[in-house]
Every structure is written in C-alpha cells, then in structure tokens.
Backbone atoms as SQL, in Angstrom:
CREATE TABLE atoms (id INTEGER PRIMARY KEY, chain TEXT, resi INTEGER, resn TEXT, atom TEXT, x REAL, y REAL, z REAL);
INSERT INTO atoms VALUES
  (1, 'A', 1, 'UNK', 'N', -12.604, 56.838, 40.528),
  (2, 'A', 1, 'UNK', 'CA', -13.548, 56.568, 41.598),
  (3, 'A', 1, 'UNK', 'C', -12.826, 56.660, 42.944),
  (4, 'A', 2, 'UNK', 'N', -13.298, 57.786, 43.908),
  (5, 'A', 2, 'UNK', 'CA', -12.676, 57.290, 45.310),
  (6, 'A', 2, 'UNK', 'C', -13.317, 56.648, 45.923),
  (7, 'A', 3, 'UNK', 'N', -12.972, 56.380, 47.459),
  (8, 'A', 3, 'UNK', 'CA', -12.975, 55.391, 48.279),
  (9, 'A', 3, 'UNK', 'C', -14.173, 56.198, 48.657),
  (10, 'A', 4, 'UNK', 'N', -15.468, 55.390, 49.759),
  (11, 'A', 4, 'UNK', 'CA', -15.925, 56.111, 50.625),
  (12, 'A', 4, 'UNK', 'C', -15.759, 56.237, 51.985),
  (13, 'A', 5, 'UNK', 'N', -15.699, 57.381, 51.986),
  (14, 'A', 5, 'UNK', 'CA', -15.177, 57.624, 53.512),
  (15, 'A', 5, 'UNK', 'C', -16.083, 57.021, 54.649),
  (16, 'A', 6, 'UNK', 'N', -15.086, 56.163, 55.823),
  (17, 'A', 6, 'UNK', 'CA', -15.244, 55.048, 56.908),
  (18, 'A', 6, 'UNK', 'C', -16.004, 55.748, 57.984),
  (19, 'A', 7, 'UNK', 'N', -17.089, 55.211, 58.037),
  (20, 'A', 7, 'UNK', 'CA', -17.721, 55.324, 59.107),
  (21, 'A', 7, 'UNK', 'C', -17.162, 55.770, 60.547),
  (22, 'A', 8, 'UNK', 'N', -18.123, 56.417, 61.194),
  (23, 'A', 8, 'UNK', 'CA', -17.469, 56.646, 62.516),
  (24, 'A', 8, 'UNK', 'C', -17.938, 55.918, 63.740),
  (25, 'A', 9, 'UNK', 'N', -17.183, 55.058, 64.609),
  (26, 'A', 9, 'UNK', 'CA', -17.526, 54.456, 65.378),
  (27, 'A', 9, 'UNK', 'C', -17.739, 54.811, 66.825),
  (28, 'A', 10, 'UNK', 'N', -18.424, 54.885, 67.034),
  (29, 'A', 10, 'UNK', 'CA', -18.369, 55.181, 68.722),
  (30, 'A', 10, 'UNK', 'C', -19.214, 54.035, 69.766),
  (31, 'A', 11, 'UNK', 'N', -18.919, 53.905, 70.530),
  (32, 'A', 11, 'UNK', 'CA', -18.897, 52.921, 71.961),
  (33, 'A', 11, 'UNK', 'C', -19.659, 54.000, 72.741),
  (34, 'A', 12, 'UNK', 'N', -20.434, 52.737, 73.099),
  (35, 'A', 12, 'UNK', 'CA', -21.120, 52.837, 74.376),
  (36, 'A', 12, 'UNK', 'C', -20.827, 52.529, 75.330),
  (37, 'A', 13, 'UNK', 'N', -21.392, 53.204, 76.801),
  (38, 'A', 13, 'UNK', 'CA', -21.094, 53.124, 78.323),
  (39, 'A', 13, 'UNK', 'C', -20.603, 51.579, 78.230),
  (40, 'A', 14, 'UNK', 'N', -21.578, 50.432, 77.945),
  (41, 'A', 14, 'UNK', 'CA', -21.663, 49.063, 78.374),
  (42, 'A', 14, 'UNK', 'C', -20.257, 48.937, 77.099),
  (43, 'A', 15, 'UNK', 'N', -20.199, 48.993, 76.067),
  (44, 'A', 15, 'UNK', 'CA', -18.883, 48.414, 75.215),
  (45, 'A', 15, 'UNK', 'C', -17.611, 48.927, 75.886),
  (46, 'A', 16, 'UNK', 'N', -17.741, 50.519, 76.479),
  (47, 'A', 16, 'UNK', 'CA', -16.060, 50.628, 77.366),
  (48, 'A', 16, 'UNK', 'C', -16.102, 49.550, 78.534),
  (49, 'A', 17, 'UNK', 'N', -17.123, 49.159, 79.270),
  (50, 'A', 17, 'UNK', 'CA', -16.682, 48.523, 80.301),
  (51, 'A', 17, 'UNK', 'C', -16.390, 47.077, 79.984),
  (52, 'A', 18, 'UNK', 'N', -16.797, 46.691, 78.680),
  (53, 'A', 18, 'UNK', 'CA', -16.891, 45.016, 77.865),
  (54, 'A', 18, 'UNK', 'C', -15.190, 45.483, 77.553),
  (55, 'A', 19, 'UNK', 'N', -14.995, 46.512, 76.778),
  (56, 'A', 19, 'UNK', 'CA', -13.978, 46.508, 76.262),
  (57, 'A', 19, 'UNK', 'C', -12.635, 47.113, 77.469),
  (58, 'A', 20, 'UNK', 'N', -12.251, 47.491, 78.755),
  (59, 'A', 20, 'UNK', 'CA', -11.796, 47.498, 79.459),
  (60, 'A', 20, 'UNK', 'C', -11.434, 46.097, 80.090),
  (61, 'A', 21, 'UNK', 'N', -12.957, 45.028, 80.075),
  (62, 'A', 21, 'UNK', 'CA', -12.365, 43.938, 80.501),
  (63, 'A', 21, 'UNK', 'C', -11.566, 43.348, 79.912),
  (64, 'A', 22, 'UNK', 'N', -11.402, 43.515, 78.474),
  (65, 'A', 22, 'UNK', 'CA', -10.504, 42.796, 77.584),
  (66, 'A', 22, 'UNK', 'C', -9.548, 41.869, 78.025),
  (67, 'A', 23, 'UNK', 'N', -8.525, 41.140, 77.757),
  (68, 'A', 23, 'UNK', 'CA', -6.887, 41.152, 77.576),
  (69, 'A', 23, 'UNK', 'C', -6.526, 41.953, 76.703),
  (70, 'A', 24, 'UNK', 'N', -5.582, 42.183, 76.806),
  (71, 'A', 24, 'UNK', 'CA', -4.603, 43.527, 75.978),
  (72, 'A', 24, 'UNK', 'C', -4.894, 42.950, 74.963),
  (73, 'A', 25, 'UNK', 'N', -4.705, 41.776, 74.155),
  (74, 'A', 25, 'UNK', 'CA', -4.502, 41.304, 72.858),
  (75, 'A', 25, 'UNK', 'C', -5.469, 41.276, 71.712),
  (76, 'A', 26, 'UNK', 'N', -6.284, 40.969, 72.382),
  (77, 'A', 26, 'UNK', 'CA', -8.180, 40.732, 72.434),
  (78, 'A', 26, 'UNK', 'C', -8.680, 42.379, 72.313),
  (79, 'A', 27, 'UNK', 'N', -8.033, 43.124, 73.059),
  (80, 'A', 27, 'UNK', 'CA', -7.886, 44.810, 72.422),
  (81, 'A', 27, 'UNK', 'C', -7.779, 45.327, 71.742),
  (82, 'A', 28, 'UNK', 'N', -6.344, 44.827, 71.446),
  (83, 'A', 28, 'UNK', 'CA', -5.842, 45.375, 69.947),
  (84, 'A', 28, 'UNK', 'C', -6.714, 45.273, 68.872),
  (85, 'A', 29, 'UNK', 'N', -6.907, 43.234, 68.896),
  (86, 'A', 29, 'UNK', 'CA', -7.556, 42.482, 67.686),
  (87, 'A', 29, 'UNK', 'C', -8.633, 43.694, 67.496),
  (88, 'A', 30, 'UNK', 'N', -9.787, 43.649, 68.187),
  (89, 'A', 30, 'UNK', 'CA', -10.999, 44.408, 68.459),
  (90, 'A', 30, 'UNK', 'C', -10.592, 45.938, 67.869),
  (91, 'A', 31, 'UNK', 'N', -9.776, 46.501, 68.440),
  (92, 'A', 31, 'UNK', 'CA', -9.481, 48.385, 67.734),
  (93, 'A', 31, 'UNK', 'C', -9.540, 47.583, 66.122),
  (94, 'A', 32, 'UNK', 'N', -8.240, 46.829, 65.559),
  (95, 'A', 32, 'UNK', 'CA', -8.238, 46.955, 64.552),
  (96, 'A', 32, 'UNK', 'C', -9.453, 46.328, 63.814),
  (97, 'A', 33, 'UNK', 'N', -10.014, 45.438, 64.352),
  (98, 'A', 33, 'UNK', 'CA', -11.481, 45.125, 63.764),
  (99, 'A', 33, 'UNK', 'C', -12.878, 46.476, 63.340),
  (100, 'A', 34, 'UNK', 'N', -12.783, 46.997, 64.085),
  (101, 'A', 34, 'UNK', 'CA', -13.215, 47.998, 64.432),
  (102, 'A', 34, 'UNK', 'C', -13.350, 49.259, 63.541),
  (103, 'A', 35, 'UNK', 'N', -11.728, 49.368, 63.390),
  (104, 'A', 35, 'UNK', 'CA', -10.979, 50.480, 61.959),
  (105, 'A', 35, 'UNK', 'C', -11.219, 50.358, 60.851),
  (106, 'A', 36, 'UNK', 'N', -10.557, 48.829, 60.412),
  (107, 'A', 36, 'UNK', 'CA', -10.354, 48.044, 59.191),
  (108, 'A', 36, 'UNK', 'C', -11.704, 47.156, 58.682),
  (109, 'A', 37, 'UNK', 'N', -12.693, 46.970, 59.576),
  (110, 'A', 37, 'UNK', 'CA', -13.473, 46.132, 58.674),
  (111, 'A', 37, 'UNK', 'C', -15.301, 46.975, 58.912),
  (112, 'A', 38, 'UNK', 'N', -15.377, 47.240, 60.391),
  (113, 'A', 38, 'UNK', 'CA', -16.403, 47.624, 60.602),
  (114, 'A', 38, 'UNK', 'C', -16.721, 48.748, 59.978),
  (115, 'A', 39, 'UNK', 'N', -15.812, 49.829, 60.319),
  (116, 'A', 39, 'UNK', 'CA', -15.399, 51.295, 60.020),
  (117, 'A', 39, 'UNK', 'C', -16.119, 51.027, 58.135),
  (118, 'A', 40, 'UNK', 'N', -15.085, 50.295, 57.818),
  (119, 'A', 40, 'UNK', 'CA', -14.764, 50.469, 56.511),
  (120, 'A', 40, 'UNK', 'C', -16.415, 49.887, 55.835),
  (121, 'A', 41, 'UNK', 'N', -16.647, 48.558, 55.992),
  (122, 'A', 41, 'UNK', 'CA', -18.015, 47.958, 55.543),
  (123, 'A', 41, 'UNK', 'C', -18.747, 47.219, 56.697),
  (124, 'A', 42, 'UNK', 'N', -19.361, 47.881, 57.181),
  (125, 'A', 42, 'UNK', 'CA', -20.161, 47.997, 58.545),
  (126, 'A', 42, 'UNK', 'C', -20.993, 46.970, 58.423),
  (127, 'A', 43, 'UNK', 'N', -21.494, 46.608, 57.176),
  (128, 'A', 43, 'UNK', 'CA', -22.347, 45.045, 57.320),
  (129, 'A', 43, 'UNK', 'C', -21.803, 43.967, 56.807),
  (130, 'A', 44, 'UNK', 'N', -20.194, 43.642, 57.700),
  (131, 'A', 44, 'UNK', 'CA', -19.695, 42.827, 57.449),
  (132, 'A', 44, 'UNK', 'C', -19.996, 41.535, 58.065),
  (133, 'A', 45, 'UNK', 'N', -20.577, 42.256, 59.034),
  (134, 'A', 45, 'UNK', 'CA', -20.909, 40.998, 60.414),
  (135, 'A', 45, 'UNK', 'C', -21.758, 40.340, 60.105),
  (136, 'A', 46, 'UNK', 'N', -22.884, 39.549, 61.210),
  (137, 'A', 46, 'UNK', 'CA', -23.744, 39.275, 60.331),
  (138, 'A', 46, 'UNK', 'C', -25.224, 39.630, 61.439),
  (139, 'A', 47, 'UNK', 'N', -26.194, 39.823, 60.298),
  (140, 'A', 47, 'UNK', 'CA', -27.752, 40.637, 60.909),
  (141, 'A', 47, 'UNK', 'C', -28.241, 39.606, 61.862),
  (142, 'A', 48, 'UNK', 'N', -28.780, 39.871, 62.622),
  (143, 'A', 48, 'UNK', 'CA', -29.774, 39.862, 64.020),
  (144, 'A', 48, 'UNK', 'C', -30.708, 39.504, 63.432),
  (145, 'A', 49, 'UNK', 'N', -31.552, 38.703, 64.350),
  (146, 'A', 49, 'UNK', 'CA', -32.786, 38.298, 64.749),
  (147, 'A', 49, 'UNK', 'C', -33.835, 38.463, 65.818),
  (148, 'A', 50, 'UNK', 'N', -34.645, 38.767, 65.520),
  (149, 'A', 50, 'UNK', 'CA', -35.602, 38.282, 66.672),
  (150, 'A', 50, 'UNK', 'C', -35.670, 39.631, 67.486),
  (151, 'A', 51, 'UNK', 'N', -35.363, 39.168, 69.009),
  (152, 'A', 51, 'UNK', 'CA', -34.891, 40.815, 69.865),
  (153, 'A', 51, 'UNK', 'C', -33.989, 41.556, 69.559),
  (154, 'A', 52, 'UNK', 'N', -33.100, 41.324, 68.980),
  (155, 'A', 52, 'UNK', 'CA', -31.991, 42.285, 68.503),
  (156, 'A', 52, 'UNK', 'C', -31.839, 42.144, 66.863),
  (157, 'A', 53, 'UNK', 'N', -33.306, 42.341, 65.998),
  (158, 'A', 53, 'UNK', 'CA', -33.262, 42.634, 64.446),
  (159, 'A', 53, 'UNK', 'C', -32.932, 44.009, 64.577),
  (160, 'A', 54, 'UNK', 'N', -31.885, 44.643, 63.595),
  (161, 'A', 54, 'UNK', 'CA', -31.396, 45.844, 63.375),
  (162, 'A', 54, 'UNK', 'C', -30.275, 45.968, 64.019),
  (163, 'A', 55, 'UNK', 'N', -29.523, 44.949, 64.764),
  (164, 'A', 55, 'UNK', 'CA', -28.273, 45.088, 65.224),
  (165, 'A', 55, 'UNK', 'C', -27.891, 44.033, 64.388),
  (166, 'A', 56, 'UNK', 'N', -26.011, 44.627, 64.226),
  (167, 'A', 56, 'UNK', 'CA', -25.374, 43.001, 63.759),
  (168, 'A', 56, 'UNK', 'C', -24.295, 42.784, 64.665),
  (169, 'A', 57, 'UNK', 'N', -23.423, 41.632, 64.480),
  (170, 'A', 57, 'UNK', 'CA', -22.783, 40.978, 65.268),
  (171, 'A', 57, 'UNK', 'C', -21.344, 40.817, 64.575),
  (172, 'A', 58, 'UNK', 'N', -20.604, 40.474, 65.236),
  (173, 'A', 58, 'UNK', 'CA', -19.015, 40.127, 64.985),
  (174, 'A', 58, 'UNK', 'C', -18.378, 39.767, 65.534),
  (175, 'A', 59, 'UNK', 'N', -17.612, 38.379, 65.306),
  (176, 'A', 59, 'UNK', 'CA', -16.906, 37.342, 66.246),
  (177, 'A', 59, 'UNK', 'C', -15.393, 37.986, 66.751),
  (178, 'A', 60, 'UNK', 'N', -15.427, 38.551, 67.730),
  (179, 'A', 60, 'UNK', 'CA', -14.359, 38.822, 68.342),
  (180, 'A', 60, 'UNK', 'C', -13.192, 37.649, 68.668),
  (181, 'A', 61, 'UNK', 'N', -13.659, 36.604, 69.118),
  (182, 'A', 61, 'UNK', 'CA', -13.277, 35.884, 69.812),
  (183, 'A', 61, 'UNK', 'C', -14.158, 34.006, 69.412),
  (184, 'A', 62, 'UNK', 'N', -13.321, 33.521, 69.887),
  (185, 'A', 62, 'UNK', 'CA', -14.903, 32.218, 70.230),
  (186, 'A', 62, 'UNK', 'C', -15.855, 32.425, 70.840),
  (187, 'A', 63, 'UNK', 'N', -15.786, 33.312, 71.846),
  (188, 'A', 63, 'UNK', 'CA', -16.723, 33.400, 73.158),
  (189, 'A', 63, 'UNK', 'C', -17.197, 34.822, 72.875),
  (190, 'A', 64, 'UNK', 'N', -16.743, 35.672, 72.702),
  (191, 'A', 64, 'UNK', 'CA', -17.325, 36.748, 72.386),
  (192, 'A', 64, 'UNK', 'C', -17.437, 37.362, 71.018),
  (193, 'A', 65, 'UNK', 'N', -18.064, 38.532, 70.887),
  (194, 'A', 65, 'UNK', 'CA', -18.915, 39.007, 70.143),
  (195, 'A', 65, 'UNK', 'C', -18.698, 41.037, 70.267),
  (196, 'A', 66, 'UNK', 'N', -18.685, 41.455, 69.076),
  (197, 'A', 66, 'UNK', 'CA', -19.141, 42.511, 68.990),
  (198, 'A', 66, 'UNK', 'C', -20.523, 42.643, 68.351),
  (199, 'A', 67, 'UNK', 'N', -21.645, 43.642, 69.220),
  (200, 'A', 67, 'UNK', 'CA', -22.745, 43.681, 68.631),
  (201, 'A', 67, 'UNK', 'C', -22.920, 45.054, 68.642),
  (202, 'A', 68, 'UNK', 'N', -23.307, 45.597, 67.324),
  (203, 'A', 68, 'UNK', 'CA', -23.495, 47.210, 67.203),
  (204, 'A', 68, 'UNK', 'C', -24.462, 47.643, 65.785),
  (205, 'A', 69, 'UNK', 'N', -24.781, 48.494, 65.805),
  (206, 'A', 69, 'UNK', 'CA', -26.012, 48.864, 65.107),
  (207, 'A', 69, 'UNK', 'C', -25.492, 50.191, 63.788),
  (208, 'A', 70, 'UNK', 'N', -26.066, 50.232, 63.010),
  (209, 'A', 70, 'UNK', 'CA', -25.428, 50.500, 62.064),
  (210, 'A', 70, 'UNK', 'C', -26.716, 52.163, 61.460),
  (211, 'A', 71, 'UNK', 'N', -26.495, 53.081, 62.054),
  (212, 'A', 71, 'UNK', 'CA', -26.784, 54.632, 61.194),
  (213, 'A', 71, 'UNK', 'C', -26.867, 55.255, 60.491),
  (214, 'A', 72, 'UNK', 'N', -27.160, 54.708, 59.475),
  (215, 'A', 72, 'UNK', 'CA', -26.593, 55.213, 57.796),
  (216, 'A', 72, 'UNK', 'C', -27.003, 56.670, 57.614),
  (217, 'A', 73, 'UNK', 'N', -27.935, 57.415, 58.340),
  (218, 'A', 73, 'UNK', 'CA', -28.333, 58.941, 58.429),
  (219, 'A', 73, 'UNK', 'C', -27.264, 59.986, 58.789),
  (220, 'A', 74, 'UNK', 'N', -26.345, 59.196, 59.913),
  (221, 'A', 74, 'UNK', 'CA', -25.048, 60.143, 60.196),
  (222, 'A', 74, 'UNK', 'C', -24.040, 59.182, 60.347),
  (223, 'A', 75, 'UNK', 'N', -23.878, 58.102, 59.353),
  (224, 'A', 75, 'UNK', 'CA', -22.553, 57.486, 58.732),
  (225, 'A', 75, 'UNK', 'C', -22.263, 56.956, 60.056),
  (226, 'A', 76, 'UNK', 'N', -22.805, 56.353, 60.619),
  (227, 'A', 76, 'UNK', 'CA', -21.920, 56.315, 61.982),
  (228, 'A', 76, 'UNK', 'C', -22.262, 54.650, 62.575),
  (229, 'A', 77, 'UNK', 'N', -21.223, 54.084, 63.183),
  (230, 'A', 77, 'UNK', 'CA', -21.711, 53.123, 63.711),
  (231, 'A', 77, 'UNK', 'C', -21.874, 52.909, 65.406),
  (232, 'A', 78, 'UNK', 'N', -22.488, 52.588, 66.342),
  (233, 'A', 78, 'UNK', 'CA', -22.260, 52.290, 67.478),
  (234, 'A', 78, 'UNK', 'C', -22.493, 50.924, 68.097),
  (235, 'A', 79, 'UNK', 'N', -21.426, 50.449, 68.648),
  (236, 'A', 79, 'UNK', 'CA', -21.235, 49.541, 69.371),
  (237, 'A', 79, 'UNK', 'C', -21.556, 49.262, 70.704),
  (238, 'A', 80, 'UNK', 'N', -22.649, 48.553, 70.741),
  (239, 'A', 80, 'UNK', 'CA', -23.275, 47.988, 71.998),
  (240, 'A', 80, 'UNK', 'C', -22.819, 47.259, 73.456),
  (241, 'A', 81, 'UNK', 'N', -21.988, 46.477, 72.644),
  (242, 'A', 81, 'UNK', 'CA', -21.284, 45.070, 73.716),
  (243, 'A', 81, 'UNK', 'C', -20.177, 44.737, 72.723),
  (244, 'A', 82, 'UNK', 'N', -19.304, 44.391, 73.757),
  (245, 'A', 82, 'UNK', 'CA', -17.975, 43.821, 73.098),
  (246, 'A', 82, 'UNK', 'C', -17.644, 42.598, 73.737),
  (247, 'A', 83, 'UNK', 'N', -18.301, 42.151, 74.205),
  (248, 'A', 83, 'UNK', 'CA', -18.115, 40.731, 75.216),
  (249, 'A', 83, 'UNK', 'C', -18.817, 39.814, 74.944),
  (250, 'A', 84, 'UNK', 'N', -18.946, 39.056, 75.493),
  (251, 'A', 84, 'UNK', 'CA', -19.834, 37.478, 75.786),
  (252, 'A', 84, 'UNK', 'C', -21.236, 37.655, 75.720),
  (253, 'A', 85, 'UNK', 'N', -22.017, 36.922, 75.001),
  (254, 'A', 85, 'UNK', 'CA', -23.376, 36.862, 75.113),
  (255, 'A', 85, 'UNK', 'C', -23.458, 35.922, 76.129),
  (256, 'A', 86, 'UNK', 'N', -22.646, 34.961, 76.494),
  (257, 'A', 86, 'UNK', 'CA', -23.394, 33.724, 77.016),
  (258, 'A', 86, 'UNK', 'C', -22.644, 34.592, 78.615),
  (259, 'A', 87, 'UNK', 'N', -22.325, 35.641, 79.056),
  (260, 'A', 87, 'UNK', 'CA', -22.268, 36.232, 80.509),
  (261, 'A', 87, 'UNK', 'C', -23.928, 36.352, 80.893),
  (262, 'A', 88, 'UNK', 'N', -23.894, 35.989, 82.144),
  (263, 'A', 88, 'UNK', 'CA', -25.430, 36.416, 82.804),
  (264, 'A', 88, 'UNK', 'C', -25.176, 37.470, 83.660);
C-alpha cells in the first residue's frame, strides 16, 4: 500500500500578510504545520460552524489560528488567515 500523495497548499492574499506578521518562530512552527499535518491529513483541525461551516481551523498559537478550507476536487488546500480571530 502507498502513501497518498499530500495535498497542495496555497495561501491567500490575507494569510501572506497574517503570515508576514508572524515572529520568525511562530513561522517556522506554522510552515511545518502546514507540510506535516495539514498537507498530509487536512481534516486534522477542527470543522466550523455557523458563518464559516466548510472551513476548518488550527491552533497555531494560543491566540491564533489557522483557518483554511479544504478542495478535495483538486487535492488542494487553501488557507485563509493565519492570525488572530479575536484582531478587529
């Protein structure tokens, strides 16, 4: 049995500028989150409610959050926000 091949992730306008604000460290964490868990099993996070049913979520941080939506038509995932929900 092989593996199935990892999803492809791509970022949006609003996730480069979430993810630019980063700290470097909080960067890294996030790429390898990203590679290793999202990439790999994309509904690791956990499903949405309400206004955002069909997106899921993933704790970056205490305070923040990755939220991105999941394509299964072209294997692909995209990432919405990489920051803080509770920013206004």
């Amino acid at each position: 049995m092989t593996e199935a091949e990892p999803y492809r992730v791509v970022l949006s306008r609003r996730a480069v500028k979430d993810i630019e604000s980063l700290p470097p460290k909080v960067r890294k964490k996030l790429g390898e989150m990203l590679r290793c868990m999202v990439a790999i099993q994309p509904t690791c996070g956990k499903k949405l409610v309400g206004d955002l049913q069909g997106y899921w979520s993933l704790r970056l941080t205490l305070r923040d959050r990755i939220v991105y939506r999941i394509e299964e038509d072209s294997h692909t995932v995209i990432v919405l926000r990489a920051r803080s929900h509770y920013d206004v």
